[in-house]
N, C-alpha and C positions, 0 to 999 in steps of 0.2 A: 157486558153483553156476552150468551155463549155464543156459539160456532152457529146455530140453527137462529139465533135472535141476529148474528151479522148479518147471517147469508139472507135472512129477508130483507134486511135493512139495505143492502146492495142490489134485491130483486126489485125492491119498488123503484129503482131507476133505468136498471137496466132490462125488467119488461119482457125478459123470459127467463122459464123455470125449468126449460131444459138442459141447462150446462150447467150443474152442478157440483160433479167432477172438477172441470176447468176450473169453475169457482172457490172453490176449496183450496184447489193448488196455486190459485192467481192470491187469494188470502196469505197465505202460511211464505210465498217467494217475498210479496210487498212486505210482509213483517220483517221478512229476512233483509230486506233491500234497507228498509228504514233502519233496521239497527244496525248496521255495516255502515250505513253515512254517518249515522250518531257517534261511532265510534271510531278510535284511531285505525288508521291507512294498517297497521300489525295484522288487521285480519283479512286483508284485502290480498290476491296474490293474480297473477296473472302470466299466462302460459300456453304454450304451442303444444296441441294432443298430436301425437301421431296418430297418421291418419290408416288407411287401410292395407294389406300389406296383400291384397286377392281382390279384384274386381268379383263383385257378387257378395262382398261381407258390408257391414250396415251398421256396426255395432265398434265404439270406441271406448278404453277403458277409460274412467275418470282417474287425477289423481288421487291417492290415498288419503292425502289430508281435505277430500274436496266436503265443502257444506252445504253451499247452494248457487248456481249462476247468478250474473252479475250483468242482465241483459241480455244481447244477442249474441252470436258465435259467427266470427268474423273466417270466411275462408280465404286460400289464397291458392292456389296452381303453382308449386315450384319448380314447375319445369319451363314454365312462359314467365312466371311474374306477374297472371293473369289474377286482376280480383275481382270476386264478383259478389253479388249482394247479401247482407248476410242473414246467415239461418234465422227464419223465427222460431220459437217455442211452443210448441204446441202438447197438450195430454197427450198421455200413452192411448187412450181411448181413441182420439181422432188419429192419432199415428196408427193404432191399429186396422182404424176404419180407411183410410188414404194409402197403406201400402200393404195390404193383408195378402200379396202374393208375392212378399217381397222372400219367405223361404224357397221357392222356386230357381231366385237367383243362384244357387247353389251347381243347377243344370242348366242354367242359360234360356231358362225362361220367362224373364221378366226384363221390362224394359229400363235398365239406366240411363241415370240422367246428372245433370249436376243439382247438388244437393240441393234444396231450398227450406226443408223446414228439420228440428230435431226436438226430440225429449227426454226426458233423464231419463231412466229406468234402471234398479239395481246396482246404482256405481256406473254405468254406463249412458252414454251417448248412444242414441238410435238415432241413425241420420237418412233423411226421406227427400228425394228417392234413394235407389240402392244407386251409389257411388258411380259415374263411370270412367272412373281417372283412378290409380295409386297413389298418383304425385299432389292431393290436395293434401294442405297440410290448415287446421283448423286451432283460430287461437281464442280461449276462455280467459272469462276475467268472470274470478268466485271468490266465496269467503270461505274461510275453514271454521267457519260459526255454521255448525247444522240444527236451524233453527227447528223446534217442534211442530212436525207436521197440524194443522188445522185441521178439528170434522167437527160438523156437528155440535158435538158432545163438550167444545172445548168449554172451558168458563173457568175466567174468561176470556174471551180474545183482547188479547195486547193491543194498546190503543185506544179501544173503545170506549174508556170510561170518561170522559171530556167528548164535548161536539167538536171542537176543533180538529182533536187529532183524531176522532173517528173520522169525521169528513173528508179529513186526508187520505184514511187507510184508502176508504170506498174510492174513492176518484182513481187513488195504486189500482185499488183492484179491477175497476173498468176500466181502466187504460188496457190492463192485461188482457182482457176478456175481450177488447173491442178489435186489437191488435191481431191475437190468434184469430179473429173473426175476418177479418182485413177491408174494416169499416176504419179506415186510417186518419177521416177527419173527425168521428168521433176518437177516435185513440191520441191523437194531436192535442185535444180541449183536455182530456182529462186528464193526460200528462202533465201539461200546462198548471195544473190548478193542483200535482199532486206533487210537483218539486216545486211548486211557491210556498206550500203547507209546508214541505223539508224544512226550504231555509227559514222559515219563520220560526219551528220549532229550532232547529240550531240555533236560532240568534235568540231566542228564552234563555237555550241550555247555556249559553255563552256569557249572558247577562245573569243568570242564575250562580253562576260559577266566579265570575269576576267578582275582585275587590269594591269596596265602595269608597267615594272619597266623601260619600254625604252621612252625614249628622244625625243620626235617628233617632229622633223623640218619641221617647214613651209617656202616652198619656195613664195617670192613675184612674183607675176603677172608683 
């Protein structure tokens, strides 16, 4: 399938054709997700970003070796020990539409708050709302596999070519979609149905890869 043959295949369930954007990006993270479990824990890393070093800044670097998040982005407060719930992911698009007076924080004119949602952008963490602590300190679990971005145009998309493991992507990818939406009992089902597709494809790959202890008979033509 390309990118434009997925993203319909994922619209006839989930029933709008306005998030596009989101969809794309929710495509190109699940691919990255599923091949980070397919493969050994070596690409997986996990780590504390320093957090902001100015009430009124918004923006955290990533590390240098970073490839793609690995879920949500877990905060902490270390000056209480205070934790509290963690960021979801959301496009630069709806970040832009939910904090677009967040440069004003600059002069103290925008309301802080404690963060609740962030998006990648450039190497960076944009985290919404604009901060109103120093002392958060924020922890990522990513792969240093920067999977190729999704649009459109791709062909084909990774996965797609079996019903099984496309059905798996689709369900990654509206868990994502349903989640950034915070329709959380549609984002719970399709969760559900898009790490049982995981582990059923690992336990292929597993049986794929193991020894046989059985006999195989070749019949002549």
């Amino acid at each position: 399938m390309t990118g434009q043959e997925f993203r319909d295949y994922v619209v006839r369930k989930f029933k709008r054709t306005d998030k596009d954007t989101e969809l794309y990006e929710a495509i190109t993270d699940t691919i990255s997700d599923i091949t980070t479990r397919l493969k050994a824990d070596e690409r997986k890393e996990e780590t504390y970003v320093a957090g902001i070093s100015t009430v009124g800044e918004y923006q955290i670097a990533l590390p240098s070796d970073f490839g793609h998040i690995i879920g949500k982005v877990s905060i902490i407060d270390t000056a209480s020990d205070d934790q509290y719930n963690p960021l979801n992911k959301i496009s630069k698009e709806r970040y832009d539409e939910l904090y677009s007076d967040r440069s004003l924080s600059a002069v103290g004119n925008v309301n802080t708050a404690v963060p609740r949602n962030f998006c990648v952008y450039a190497g960076q963490l944009y985290i919404g709302p604009v901060p109103d602590l120093i002392t958060y300190r924020y922890q990522i679990n990513y792969t240093t596999e920067n999977t190729a971005e999704i649009t459109s145009g791709t062909d084909p998309v990774p996965f797609t070519s079996e019903l099984r493991n496309r059905n798996m992507l689709r369900s990654g990818v509206l868990y994502e979609l349903h989640e950034g939406l915070e329709n959380f009992q549609e984002a719970a089902y399709h969760k559900a149905v898009y790490l049982d597709g995981i582990s059923n494809m690992r336990s292929m790959e597993d049986r794929n890869k193991a020894p046989t202890s059985e006999n195989v008979i070749y019949h002549g033509v």
